[in-house]
mmCIF file of the C-alpha atoms, coordinates in Angstrom:
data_MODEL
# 
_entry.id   MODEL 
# 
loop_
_atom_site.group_PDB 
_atom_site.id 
_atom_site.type_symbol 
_atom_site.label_atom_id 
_atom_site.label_alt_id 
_atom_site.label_comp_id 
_atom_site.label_asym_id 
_atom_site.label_entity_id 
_atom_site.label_seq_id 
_atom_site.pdbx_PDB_ins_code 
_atom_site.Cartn_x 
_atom_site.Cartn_y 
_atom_site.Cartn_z 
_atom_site.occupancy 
_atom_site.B_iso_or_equiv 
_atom_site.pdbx_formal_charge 
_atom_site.auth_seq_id 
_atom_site.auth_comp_id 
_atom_site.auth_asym_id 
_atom_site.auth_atom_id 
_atom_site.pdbx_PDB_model_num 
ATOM 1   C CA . UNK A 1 1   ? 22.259  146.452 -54.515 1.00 0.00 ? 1   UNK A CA 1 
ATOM 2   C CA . UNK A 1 2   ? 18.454  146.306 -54.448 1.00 0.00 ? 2   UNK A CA 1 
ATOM 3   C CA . UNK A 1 3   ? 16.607  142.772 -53.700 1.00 0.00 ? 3   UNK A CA 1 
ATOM 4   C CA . UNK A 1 4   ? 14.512  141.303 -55.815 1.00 0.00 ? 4   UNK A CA 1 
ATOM 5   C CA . UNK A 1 5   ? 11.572  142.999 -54.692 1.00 0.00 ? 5   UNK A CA 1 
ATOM 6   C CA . UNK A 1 6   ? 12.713  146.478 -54.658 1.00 0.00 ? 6   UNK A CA 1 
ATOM 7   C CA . UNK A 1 7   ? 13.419  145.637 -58.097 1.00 0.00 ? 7   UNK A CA 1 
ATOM 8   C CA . UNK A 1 8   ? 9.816   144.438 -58.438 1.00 0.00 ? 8   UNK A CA 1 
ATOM 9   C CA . UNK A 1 9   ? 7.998   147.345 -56.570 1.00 0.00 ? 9   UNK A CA 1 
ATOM 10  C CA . UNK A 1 10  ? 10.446  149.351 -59.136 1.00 0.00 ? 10  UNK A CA 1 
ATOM 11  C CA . UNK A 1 11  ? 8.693   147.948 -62.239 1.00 0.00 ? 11  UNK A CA 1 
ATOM 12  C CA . UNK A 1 12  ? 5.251   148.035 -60.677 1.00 0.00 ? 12  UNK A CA 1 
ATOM 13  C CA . UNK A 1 13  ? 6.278   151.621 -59.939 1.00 0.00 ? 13  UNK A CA 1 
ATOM 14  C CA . UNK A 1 14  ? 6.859   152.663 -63.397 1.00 0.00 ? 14  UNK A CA 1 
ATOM 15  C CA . UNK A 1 15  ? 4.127   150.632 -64.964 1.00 0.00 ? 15  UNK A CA 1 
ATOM 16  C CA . UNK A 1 16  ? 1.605   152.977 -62.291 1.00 0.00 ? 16  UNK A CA 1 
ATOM 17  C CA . UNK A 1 17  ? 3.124   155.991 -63.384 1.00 0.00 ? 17  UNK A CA 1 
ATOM 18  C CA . UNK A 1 18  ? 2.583   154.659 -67.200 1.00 0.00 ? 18  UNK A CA 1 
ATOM 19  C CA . UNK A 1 19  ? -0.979  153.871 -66.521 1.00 0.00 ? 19  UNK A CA 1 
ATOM 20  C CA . UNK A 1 20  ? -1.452  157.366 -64.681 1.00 0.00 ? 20  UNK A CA 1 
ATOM 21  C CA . UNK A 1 21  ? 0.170   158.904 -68.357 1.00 0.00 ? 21  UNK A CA 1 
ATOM 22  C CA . UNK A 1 22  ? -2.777  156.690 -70.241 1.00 0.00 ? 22  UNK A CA 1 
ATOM 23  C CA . UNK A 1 23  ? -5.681  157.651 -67.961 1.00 0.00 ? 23  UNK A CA 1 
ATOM 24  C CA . UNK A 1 24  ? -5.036  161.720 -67.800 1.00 0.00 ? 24  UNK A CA 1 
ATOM 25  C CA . UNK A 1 25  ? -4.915  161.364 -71.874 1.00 0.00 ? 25  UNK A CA 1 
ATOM 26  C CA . UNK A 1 26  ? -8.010  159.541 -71.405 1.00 0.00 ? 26  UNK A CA 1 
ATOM 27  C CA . UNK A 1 27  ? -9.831  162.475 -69.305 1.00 0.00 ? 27  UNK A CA 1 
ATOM 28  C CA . UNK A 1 28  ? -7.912  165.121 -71.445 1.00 0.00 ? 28  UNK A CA 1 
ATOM 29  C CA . UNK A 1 29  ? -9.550  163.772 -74.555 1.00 0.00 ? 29  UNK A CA 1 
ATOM 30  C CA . UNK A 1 30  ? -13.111 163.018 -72.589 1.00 0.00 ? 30  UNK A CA 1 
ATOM 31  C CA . UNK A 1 31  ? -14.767 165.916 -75.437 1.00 0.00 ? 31  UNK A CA 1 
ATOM 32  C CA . UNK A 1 32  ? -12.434 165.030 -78.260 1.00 0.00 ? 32  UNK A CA 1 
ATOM 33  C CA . UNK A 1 33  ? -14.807 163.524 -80.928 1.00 0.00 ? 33  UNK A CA 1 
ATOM 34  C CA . UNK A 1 34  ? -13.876 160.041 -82.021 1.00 0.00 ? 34  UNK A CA 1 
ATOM 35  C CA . UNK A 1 35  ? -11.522 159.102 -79.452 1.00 0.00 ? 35  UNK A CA 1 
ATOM 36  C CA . UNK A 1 36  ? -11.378 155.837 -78.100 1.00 0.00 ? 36  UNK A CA 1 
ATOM 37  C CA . UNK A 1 37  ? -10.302 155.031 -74.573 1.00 0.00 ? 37  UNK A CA 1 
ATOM 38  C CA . UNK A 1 38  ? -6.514  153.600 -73.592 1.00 0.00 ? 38  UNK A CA 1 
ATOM 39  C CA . UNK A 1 39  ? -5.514  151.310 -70.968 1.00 0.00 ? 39  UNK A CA 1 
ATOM 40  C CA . UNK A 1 40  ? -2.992  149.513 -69.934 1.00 0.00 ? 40  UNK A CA 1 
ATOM 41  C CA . UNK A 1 41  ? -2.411  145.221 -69.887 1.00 0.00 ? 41  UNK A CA 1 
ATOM 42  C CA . UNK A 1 42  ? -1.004  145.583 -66.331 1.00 0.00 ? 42  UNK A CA 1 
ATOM 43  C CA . UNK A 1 43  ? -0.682  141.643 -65.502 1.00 0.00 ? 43  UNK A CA 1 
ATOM 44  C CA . UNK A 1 44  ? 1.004   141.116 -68.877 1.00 0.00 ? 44  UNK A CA 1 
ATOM 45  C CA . UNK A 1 45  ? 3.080   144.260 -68.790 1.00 0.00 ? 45  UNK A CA 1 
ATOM 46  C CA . UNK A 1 46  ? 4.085   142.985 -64.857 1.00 0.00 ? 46  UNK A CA 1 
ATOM 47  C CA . UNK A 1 47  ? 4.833   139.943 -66.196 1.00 0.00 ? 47  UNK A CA 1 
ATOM 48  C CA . UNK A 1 48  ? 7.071   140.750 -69.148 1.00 0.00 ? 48  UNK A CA 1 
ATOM 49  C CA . UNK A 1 49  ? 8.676   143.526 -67.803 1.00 0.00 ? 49  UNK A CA 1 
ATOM 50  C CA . UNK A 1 50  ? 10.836  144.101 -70.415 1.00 0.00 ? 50  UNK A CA 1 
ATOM 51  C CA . UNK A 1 51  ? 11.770  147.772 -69.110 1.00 0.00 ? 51  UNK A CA 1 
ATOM 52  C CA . UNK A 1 52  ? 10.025  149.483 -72.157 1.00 0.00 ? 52  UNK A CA 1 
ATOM 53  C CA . UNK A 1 53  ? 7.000   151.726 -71.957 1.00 0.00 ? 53  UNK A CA 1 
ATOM 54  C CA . UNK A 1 54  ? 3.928   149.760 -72.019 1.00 0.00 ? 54  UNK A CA 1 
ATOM 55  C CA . UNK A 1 55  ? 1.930   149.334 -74.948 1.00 0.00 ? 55  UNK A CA 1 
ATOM 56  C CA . UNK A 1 56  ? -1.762  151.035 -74.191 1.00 0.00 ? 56  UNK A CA 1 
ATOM 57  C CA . UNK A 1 57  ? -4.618  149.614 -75.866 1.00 0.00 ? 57  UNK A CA 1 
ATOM 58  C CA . UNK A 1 58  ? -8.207  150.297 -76.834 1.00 0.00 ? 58  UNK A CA 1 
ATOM 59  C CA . UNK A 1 59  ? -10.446 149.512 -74.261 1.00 0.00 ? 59  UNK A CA 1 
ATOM 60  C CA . UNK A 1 60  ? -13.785 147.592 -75.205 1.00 0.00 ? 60  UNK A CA 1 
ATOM 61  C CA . UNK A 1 61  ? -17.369 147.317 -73.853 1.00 0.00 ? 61  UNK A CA 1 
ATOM 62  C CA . UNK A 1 62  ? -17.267 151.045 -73.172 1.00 0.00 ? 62  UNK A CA 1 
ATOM 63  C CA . UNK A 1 63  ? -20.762 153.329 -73.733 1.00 0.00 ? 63  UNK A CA 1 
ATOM 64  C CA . UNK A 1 64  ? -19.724 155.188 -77.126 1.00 0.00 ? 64  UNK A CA 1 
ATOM 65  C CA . UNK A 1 65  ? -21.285 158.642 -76.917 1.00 0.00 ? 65  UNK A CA 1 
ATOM 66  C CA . UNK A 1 66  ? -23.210 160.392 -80.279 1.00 0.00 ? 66  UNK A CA 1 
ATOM 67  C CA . UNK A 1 67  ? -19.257 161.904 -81.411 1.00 0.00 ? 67  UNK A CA 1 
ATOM 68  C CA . UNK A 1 68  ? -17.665 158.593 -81.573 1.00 0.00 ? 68  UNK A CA 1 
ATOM 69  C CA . UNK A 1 69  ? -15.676 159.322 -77.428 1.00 0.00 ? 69  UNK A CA 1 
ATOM 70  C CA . UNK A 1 70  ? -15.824 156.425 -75.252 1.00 0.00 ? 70  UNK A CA 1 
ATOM 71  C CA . UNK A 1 71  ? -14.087 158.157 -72.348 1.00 0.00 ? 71  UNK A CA 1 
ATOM 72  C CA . UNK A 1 72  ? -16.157 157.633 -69.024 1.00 0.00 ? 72  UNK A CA 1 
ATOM 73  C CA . UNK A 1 73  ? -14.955 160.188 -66.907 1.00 0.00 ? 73  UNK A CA 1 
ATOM 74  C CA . UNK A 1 74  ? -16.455 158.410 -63.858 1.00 0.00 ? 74  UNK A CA 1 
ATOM 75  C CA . UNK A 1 75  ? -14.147 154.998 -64.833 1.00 0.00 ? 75  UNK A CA 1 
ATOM 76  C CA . UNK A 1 76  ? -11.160 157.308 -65.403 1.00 0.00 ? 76  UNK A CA 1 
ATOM 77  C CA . UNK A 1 77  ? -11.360 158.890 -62.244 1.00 0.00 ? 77  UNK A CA 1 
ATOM 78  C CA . UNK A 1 78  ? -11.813 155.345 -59.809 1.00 0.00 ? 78  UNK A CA 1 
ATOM 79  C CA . UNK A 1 79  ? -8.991  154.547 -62.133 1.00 0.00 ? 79  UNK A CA 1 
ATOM 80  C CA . UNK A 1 80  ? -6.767  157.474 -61.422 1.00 0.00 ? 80  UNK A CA 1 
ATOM 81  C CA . UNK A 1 81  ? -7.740  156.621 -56.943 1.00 0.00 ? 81  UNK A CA 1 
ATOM 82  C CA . UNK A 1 82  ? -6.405  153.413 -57.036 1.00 0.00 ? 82  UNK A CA 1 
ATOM 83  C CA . UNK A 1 83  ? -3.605  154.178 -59.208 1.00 0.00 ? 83  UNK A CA 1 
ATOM 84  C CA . UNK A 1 84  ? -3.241  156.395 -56.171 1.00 0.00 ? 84  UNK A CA 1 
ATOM 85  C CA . UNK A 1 85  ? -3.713  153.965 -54.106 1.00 0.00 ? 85  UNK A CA 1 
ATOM 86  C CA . UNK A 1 86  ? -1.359  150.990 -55.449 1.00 0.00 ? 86  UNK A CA 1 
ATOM 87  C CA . UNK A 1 87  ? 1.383   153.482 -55.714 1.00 0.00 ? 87  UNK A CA 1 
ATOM 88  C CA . UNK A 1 88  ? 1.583   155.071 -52.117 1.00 0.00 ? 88  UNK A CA 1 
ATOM 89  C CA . UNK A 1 89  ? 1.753   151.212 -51.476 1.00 0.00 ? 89  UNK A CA 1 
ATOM 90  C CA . UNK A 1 90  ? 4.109   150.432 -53.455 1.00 0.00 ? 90  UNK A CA 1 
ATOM 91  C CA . UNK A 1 91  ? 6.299   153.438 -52.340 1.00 0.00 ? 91  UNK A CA 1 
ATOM 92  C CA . UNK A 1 92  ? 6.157   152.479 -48.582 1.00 0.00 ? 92  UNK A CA 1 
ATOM 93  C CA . UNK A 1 93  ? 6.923   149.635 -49.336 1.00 0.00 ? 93  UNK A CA 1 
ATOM 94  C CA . UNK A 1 94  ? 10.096  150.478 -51.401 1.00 0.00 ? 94  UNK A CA 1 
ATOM 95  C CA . UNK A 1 95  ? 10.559  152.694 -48.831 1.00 0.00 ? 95  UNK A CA 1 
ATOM 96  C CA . UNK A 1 96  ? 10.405  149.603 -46.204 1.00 0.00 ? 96  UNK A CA 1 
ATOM 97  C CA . UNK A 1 97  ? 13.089  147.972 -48.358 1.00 0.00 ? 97  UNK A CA 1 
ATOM 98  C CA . UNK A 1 98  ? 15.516  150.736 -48.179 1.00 0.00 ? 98  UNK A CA 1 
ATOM 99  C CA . UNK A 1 99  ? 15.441  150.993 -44.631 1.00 0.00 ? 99  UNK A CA 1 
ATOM 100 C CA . UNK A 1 100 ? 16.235  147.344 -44.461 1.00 0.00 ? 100 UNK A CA 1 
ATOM 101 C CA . UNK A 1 101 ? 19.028  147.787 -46.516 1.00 0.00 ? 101 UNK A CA 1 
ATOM 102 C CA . UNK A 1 102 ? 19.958  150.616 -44.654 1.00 0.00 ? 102 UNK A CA 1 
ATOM 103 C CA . UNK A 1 103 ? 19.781  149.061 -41.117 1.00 0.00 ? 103 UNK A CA 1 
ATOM 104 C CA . UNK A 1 104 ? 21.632  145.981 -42.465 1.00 0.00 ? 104 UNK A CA 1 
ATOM 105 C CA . UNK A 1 105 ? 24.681  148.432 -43.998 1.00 0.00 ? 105 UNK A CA 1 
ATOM 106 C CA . UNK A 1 106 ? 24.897  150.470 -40.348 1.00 0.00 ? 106 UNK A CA 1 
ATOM 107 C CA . UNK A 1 107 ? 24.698  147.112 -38.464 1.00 0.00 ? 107 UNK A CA 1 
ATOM 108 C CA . UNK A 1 108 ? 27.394  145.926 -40.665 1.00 0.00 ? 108 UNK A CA 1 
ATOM 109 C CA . UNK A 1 109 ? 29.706  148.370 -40.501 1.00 0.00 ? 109 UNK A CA 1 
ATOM 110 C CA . UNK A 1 110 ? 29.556  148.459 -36.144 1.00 0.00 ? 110 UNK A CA 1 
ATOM 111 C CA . UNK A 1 111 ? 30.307  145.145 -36.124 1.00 0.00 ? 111 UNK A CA 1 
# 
């Protein structure tokens, strides 16, 4: 059975790969007149992890080009790095955890 904060890093997990979902539509749609950005609450989502997909919403405050887009390819893409980013971390340490598990299961089973 997983710990608590495999079960965590599994959450944050899926809610990175959600976000990484939302931000390629973004950049797919960067040209599509009248389209309006989507993100991703991640602190509330985290926090209510109810194990559904999370609900992406409009972003605000964004430059709205002449065709109604508000997709800033330059946001999209420091969005898409450090979604990058915070999931390589959150895979070592999952990673981390299983090997703990696994150690404590080996060391277990010499005894």
């Amino acid at each position: 059975m997983l710990s608590g904060l495999a079960n965590d890093l599994e959450r944050y997990m899926n809610l990175l790969s959600a976000r990484q979902k939302v931000v390629t539509s973004n950049i797919a749609n960067a040209d599509t007149p009248g389209y309006q950005t989507q993100d991703i609450d991640f602190e509330a989502e985290f926090r209510a992890a109810s194990g559904g997909t999370p609900d992406a919403f409009p972003v605000a405050g964004l430059a709205v080009k002449n065709d109604g887009n508000n997709v800033s390819l330059d946001r999209e893409a420091r969005l898409l790095s450090e979604n990058g980013i915070r999931f390589n971390l959150a895979s070592n340490l999952m990673r981390m955890q299983i090997q703990e598990i696994r150690a404590a299961l080996q060391s277990g089973s010499n005894t």
